[in-house]
Every structure is written in structure tokens, then in C-alpha cells.
C-alpha positions as CSV (number, residue, x, y, z in Angstrom):
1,X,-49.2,-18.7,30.3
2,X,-49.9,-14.9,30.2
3,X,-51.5,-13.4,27.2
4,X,-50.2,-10.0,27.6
5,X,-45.9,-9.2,27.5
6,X,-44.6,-5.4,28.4
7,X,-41.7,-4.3,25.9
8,X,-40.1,-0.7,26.5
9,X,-37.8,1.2,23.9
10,X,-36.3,4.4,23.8
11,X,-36.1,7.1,21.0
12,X,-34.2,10.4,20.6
13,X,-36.1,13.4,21.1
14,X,-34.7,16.6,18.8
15,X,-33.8,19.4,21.3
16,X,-36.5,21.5,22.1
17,X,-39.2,19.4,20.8
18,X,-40.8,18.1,23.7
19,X,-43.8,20.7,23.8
20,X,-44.2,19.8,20.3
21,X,-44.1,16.6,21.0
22,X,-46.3,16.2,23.5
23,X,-49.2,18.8,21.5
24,X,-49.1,16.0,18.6
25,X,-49.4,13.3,20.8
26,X,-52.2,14.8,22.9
27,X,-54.3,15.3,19.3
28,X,-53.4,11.5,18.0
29,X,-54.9,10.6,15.3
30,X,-58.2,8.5,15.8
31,X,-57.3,5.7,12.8
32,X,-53.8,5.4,14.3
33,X,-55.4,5.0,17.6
34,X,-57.6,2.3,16.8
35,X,-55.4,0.5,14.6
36,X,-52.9,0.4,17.8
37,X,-55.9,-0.8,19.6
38,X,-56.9,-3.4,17.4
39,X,-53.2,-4.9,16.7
40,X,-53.1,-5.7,20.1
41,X,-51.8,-2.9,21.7
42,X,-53.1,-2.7,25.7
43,X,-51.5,0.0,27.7
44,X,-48.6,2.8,25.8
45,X,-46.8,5.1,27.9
46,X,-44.0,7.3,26.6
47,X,-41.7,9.4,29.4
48,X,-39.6,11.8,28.4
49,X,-35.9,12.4,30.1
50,X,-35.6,16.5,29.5
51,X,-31.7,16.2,30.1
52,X,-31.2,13.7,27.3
53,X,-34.3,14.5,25.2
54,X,-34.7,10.8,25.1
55,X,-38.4,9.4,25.4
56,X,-39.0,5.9,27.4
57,X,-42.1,4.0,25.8
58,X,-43.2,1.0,27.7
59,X,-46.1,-0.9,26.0
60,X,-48.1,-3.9,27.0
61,X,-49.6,-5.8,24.0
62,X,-51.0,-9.0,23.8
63,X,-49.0,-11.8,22.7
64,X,-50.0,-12.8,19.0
65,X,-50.5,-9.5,18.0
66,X,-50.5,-7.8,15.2
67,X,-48.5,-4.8,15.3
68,X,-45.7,-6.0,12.9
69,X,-48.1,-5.7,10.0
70,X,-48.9,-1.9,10.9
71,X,-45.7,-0.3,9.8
72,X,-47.0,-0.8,6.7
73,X,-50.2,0.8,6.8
74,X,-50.7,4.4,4.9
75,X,-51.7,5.8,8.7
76,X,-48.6,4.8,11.0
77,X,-46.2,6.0,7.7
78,X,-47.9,8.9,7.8
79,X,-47.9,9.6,11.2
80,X,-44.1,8.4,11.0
81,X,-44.0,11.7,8.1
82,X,-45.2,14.1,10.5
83,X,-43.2,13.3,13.5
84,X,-39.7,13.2,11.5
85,X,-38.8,16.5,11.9
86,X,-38.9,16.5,15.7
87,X,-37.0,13.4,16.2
88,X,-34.2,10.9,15.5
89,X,-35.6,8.5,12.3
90,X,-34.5,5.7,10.4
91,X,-34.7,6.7,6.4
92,X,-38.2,5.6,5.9
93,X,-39.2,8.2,8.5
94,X,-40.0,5.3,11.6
95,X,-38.6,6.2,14.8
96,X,-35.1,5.2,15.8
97,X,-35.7,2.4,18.7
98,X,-33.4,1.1,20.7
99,X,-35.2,-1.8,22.7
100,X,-34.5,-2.0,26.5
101,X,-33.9,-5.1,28.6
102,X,-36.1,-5.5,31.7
103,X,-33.6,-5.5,35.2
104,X,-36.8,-5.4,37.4
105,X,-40.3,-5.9,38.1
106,X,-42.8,-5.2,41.2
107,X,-46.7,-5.7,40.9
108,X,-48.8,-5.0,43.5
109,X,-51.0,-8.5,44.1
110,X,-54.0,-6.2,45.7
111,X,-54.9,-5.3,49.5
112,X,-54.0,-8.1,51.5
């Protein structure tokens, strides 16, 4: 059985916020990095779609982790505070997810 799983979301984007949101990504936080880090996070990516201003997060975690119990930490609300007024939120200021079913996969076994 794996110990890792990839999940992928989208969020909205508020139009012309994709500089913005890009310079506040680029100067994350170092507590919210290492708490993603140690809940089990492995590899995030977000993409952004400039005509939708819809952003595409795929993240590869490790099964068991512990990234349920991190909304409620003072750092992710926070961070959740400061990125509200650049995108679509729920009312307690987390991002408005909608999660995405995989259709397809292709990894690459190595030379040979």
C-alpha cells in the first residue's frame, strides 16, 4: 500500500490578483511552511488559469496526516486573514475549494 495520495482542488482567484498573489506566496510564511511540512504535506503546487482567475492546487501528503487539525491553528487563520481580500472565501476567511476528481494519471517508471 502507498503512503503518500495526491488530491487537487481549485479556488477562485479575485480579478487582477494574480501578481499579488503570487508576491505573498513567494514570501510564505516560515511557521505556516513548516507546519504544512510537518502535517504531512510532501509536494504543493498551485497553477493559475489567467482566463478564469481560477488557481489549480495539486498536493501530495502522506496518508495519516495531519493537516485536518491545522485549520485551526492561529498561523493558517491568519494566513487565511491576509489572503481574503484577493480571493473567493468561505466566512471564516478559508479558501473556497472545490475538490477535483482525478480522470488520469502517467508516471514515468525511470530510463529503461
Amino acid at each position: 500500500m502507498q503512503d503518500t495520495e495526491v488530491v487537487a482542488f481549485r479556488m477562485t482567484l479575485n480579478d487582477g490578483m494574480a501578481e499579488e498573489y503570487r508576491r505573498r506566496h513567494d514570501a510564505i510564511w516560515p511557521g505556516l511552511k513548516a507546519e504544512l511540512l510537518a502535517r504531512g504535506v510532501i509536494d504543493y503546487r498551485i497553477f493559475h488559469d489567467p482566463r478564469s482567475n481560477h488557481l489549480f492546487a495539486v498536493m501530495t501528503r502522506r496518508r495519516g496526516h495531519g493537516l485536518d487539525a491545522l485549520r485551526h491553528t492561529e498561523v493558517m487563520q491568519a494566513w487565511w486573514r491576509m489572503m481574503a481580500d484577493i480571493m473567493t472565501t468561505r466566512p471564516d476567511a478559508s479558501p473556497e475549494e472545490v475538490a477535483l476528481e482525478p480522470v488520469f494519471s502517467l508516471t514515468g517508471g525511470g530510463p529503461g
